[in-house]
N, C-alpha and C positions, 0 to 999 in steps of 0.2 A: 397775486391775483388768482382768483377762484382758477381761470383756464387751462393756469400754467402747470396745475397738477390734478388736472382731469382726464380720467382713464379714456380708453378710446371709444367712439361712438359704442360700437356694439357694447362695451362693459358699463354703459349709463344706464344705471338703476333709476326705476319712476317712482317717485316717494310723495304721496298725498300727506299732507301735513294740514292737521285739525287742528284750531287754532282759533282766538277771540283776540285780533288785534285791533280792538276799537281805541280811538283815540284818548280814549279817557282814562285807559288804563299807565299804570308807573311807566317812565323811560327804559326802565332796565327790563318789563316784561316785554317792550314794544322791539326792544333790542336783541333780544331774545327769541324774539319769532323771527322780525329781519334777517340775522343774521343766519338761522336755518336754512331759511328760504335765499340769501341773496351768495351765499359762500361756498354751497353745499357743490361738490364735485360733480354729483349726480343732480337730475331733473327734481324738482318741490317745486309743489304747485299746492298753493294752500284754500284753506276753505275752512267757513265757521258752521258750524251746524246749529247756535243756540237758535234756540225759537223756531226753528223753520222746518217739520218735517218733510215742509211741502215739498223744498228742496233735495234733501237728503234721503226722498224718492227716489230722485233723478239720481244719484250716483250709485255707479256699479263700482265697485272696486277692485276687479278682474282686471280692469283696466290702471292698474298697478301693481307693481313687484313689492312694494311696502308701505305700510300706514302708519303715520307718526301722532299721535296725540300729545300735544301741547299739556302743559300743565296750568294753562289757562280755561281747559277744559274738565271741569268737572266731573268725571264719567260716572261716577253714585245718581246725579241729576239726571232725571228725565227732561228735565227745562236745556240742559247743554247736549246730552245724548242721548236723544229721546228712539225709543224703543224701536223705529225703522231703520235709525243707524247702528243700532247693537245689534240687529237679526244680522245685519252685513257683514258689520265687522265678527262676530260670532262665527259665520259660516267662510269668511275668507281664508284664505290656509296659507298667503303670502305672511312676509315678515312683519310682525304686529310690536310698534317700541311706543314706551309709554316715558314721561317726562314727569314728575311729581314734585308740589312742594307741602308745606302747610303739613308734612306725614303725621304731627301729634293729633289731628284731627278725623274721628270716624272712620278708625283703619279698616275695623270691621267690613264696612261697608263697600270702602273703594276696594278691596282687595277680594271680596266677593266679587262684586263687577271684574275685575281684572280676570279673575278665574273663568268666570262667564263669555268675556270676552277672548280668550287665551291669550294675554298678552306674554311676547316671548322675551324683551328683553325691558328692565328696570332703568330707569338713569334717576339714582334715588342722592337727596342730601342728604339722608341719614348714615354716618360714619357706624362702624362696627366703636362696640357691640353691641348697638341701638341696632342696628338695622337688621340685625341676626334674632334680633328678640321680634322685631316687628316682623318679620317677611318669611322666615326661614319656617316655619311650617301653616303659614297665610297662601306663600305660593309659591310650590314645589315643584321645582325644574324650572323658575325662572332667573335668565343671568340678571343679576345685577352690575351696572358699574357706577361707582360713587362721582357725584359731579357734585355742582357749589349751589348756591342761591342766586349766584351775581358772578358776571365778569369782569372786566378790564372793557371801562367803555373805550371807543375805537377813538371820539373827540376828543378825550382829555389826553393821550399820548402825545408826548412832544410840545405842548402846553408851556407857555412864556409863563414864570410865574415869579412873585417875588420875595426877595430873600428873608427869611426870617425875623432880621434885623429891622426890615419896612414894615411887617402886618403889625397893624394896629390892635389884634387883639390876641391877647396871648392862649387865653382858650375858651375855642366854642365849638357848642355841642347843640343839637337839637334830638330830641326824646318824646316818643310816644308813647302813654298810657297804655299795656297791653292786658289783656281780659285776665282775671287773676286765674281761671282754670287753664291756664300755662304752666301755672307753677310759679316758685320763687325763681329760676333762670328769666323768665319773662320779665320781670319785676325789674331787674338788674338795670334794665337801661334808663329806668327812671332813677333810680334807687344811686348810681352813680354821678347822676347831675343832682339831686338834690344836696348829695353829699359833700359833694367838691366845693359848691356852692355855701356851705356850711363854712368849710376851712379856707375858702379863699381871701379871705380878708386879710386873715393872719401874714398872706401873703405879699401880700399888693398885688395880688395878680387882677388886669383887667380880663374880664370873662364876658361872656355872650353868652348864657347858657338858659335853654330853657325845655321844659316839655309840657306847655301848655299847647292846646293846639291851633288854636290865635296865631302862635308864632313860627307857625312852620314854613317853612322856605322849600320853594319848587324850582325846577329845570337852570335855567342859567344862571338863574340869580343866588342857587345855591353853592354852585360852582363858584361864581363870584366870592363867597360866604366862607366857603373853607378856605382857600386861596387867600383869603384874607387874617385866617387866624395861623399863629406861630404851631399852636396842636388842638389837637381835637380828643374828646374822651368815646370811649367804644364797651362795649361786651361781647360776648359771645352771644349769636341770635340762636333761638331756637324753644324749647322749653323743658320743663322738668317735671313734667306732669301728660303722659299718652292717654287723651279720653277715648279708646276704644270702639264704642257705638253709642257716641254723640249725645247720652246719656247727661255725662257732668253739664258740657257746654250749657245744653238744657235747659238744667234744674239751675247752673249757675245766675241764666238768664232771667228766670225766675225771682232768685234770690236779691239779685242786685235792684230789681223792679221791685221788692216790696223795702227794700232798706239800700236805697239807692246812697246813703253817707256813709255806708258800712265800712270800717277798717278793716288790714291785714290781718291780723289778731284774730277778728269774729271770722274771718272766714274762713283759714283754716281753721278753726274749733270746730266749726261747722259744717262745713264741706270739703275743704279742700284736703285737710291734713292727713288723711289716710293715704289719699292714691300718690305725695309728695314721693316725686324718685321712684315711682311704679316703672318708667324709662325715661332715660335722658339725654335729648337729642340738643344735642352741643357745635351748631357750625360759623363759619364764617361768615360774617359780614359783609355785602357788596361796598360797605361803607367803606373798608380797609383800602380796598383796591381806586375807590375818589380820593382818599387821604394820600395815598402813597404817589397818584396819579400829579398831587396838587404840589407835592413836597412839604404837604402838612403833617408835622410829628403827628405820632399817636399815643396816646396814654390809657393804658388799657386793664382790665382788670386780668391778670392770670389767665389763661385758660390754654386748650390746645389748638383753637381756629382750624380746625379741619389741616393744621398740619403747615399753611400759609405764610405766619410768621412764626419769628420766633422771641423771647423776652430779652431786651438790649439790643441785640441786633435790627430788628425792626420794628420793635416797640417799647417804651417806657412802662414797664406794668407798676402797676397801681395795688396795693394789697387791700384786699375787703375792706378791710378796716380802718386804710388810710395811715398803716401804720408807718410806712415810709417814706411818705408824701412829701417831709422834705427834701430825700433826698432825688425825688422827680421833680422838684422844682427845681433843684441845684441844676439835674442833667436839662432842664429845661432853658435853661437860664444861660451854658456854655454854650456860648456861639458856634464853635467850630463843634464839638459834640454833637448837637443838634443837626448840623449841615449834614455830619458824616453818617448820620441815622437817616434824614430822611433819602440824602443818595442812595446807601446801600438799601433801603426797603426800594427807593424807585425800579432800579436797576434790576431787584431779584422779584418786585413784583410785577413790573411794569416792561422796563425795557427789555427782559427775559422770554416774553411773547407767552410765557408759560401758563399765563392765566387769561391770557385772550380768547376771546368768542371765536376766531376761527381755530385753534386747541381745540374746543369741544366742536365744533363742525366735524373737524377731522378725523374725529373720534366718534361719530354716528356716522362718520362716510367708513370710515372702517367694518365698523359693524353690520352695517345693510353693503357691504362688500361682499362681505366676506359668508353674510347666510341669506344672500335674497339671492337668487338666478336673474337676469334681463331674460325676462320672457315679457313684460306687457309689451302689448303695439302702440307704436308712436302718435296715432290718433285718439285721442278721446273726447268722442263728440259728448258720452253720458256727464261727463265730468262740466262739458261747457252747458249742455242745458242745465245742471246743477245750479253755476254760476249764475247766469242767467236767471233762473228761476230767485236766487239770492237777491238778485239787483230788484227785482218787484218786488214796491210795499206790500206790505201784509199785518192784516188786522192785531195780529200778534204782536206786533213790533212797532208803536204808536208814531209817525213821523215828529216832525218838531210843531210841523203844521198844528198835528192833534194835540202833541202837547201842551202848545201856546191855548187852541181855542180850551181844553179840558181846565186850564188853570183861571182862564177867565170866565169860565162856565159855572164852574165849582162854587161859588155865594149863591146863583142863581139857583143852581140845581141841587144843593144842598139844605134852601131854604125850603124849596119846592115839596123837597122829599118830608120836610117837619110838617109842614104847613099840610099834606096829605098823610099822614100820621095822627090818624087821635090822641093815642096814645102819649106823642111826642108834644101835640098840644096843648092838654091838658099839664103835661110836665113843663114846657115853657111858660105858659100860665101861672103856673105854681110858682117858678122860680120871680118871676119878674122885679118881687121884692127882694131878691138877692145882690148884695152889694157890688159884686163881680160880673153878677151877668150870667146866664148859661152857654155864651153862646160858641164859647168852646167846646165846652162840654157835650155838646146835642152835636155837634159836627160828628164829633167823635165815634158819640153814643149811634148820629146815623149807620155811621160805616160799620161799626159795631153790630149792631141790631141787623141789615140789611145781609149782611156776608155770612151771617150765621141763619137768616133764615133763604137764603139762597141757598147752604148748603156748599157756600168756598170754601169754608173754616169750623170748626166748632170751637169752642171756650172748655176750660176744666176751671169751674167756681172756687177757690179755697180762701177757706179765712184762717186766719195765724193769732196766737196768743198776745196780741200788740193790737187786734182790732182793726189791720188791713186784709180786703176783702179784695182778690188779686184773680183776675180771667186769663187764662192763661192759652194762647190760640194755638191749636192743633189740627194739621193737615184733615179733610173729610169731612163729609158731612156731618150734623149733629146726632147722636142716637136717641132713641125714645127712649124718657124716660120720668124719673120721678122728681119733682119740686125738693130743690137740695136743703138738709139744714140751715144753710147759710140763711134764707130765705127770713129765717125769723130771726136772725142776728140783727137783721137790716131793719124788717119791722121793729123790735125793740130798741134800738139806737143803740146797740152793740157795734156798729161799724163806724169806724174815725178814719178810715179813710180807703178810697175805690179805685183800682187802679187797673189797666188795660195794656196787657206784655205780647205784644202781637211779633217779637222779633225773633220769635222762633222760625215763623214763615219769609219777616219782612218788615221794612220799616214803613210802607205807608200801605194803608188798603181802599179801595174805590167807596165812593158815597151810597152807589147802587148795589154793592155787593159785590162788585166786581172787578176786575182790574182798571176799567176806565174811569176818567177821573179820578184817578188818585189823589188822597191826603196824603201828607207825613203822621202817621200816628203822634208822635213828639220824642223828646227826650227824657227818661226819667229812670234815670242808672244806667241805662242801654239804650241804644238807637230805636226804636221799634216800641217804647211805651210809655205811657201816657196815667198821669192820674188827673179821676176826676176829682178835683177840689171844692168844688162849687157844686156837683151834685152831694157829695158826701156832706158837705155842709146842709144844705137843702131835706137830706134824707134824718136829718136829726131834729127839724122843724117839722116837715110832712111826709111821712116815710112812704106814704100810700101811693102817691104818682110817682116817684120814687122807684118803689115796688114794681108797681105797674110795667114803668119802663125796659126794667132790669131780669122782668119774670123770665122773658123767653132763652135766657143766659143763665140760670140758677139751677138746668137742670140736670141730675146726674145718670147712670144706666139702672134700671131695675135689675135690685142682686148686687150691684157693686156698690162697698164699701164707701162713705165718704172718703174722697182726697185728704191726704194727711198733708202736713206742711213739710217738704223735704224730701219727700218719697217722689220717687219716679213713675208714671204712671206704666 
């Protein structure tokens, strides 16, 4: 219990811990903040700042000896730490620890911020010599210490489960699609369920295996789910490809929106293959520590899991190629083998404590020991009008209220917004002979047209040697400037098809321009875009309302270059 090895009154350090533990978010992040806040020797006392500057007015942070930001907080975001809580945390001189995941992503950026902020100490996944390439002259003089992605949840320990011989299914796996500018490591966790799936007939093995994402399995039921299979298939997470400043992600997002069936193959040709192994951030799995939790084997492809298992001893590794495979199924298949694997992994990962959430408590009560003083005062009245000021709705943050009436709103005030659109009418008009209807399309085309001429968003026009004509939404208002090329591709029926990639920002944007009322842009390679089908079709009959519609989005800056296809703006 936390009390039994708590320092004495005077040595309790006050630790503000920044943090988004909305319910929505994974089990394991929610565990992850809990356990901060509920094990921690010292006082934590947590607080979100997304959305709300109003509040993060109200906090002084004098009125703590250290400040922990969560890795559920985004610190590159002005949306998670918006610029009243960076002048504080900027100017604080108490101990400032930073918690990070996701490091293949816009290192640039966050580690600018971190500078800015002075963050003094790291708790980074990334293993050397990944971590030494990323951080080592990003940000100098700060300690690092290497931590996991995942614990040892606290509920599956000591877990009744049944023996090998009873699970009905001998392996299953569940796998998500990961963005291909990860790299091939990303790939891996698909790449291994398809695989096995390939050779398992050969076997008789009954399998559960999939990674569509229909079939994914959440909270208990997944528990249930491993518990149920004799093993499970694993990778190493992480990836093999560092996008630096958020550049690839991008362009990748881009690319997948105009050739959203695209294979492995075209994209590294095309994008990916150069920065392949630019660094390669290789770690373990929260997934290992369920498995081991469950007394479900693991079959795993090689690798070094941040050090966690090891190959035979606690896991059946699997070669790329599947070049062994029978003989993981022979060790799958020995009763007692199997038993003495998943014990010893239980025991070394589990019942060893060595990978438990309170381990890492222990190890940040260390830290802010060992370099914060107890000098805050025991009152902090700044900190509860903080709170307080959190608990009031705020327009920013739409209640369920708004969200229910905005969703029933949206046909009305959607229609509202065409219907006072000439422009929009004259193109409804136009279309009504279309087989399909426009009436997706004009949804769209509103939010589209409205948030660009509000000045939420701008668009970058590009059309590609295939005849897709691809808007591309970037932060800021629109620049002045000149009627793009593209403009007469459209007029001549040069364009076969029109398409709207808003997930650079987001995946739905408001009818009126603006956050309220939100759409889902749609799906179309990515979360966040949308083609139009049925204009593009429409713009090959009558290009002119077409045109019309599309004019205020064709424009590019006076002096610059048309957009090339593949270049980064």
């Amino acid at each position: 219990m936390a009390w039994l090895r708590c320092p004495a009154v005077s040595e309790r350090r006050s630790i503000l811990l920044l943090c988004d533990e909305h319910r929505s978010h994974a089990a394991n992040l929610l565990q992850h903040v809990n356990a901060l806040h509920d094990l921690s020797a010292h006082e934590v006392l947590k607080f979100n700042p997304i959305d709300r500057p109003d509040a993060c007015e109200k906090l002084e942070l004098e009125e703590f000896d250290a400040v922990v930001v969560h890795y559920s907080i985004a610190v590159w975001s002005t949306r998670y730490l918006h610029e009243v809580l960076a002048w504080k945390l900027e100017a604080f001189r108490g101990l400032k620890v930073q918690f990070i995941q996701d490091e293949y992503r816009r290192v640039d950026d966050v580690t600018a911020k971190m500078r800015r902020l002075g963050i003094d100490v790291l708790f980074t996944c990334v293993p050397e010599p990944a971590a030494s390439e990323l951080y080592d002259s990003r940000l100098p003089g700060v300690t690092r210490i290497t931590t996991l992605p995942g614990y040892v949840p606290d509920e599956l320990v000591g877990r009744e489960t049944p023996p090998p011989a009873e699970r009905p299914v001998d392996v299953g796996y569940r796998a998500r699609e990961l963005p291909f500018w990860l790299g091939r490591l990303g790939r891996e966790k698909v790449e291994i369920a398809r695989d096995f799936l390939a050779h398992a007939p050969a076997y008789d093995l009954r399998c559960d295996i999939s990674s569509r994402e229909e079939d994914r399995i959440y909270g208990e039921a997944w528990n249930r789910f491993v518990a149920s299979c004799r093993a499970t298939l694993g990778t190493e997470s992480g990836s093999s490809i560092v996008d630096f400043d958020g550049s690839l992600e991008a362009r990748g997002k881009d690319y997948v929106a105009r050739h959203p069936e695209v294979d492995r193959e075209q994209v590294e040709r095309d994008l990916t293959g150069e920065y392949e192994g630019n660094v390669v951030i290789a770690t373990a799995s929260p997934r290992l520590f369920e498995a081991a939790a469950l007394r479900t084997a693991m079959i795993l492809f090689p690798g070094h899991y941040s050090g966690v298992v090891e190959p035979w001893t606690h896991y059946l590794p699997l070669e790329k190629d599947f070049s062994n495979l029978t003989e993981v199924v022979k060790r799958l298949r020995d009763r007692g083998s199997l038993e003495e694997l998943t014990e010893r992994a239980y025991d070394d990962l589990i019942a060893s404590r060595r990978y438990s959430l309170r381990a890492l408590v222990d190890q940040l009560d260390d830290v802010v020991s060992a370099r914060s003083p107890a000098r805050a005062p025991r009152s902090k009245p700044a900190y509860r009008r903080a709170v307080w000021r959190r608990r009031i709705p705020s327009w920013r943050q739409p209640s369920k209220l708004r969200v229910l009436a905005g969703t029933v709103l949206s046909p009305f005030v959607g229609s509202a917004l065409i219907v006072r659109d000439a422009t929009l009418r004259r193109l409804a008009l136009a279309g009504l002979s279309s087989p399909r209807g426009l009436g997706r399309d004009l949804w769209r085309l509103t939010a589209l047209r409205n948030g660009v001429r509000r000045g939420a968003f701008h668009v970058r026009p590009e059309l590609d040697g295939d005849g897709v004509l691809l808007f591309s939404s970037r932060p800021g208002p629109p620049p002045e400037g000149r009627l793009a090329g593209t403009a007469t591709a459209l007029a001549d029926g040069s364009v076969d098809e029109i398409v709207w990639n808003h997930s650079r920002l987001a995946v739905a944007a408001g009818l009126g321009g603006g956050a309220l009322l939100a759409i889902p842009v749609g799906h179309h390679g990515v979360d966040g875009a949308y083609s139009f089908a049925t204009l593009a079709a429409l713009a090959k009959r009558k290009p002119k309302p077409v045109l019309a519609a599309l004019e205020p989005l064709l424009r590019e800056p006076v002096g610059e270059p048309a957009q090339q296809v593949g270049v980064e703006a």
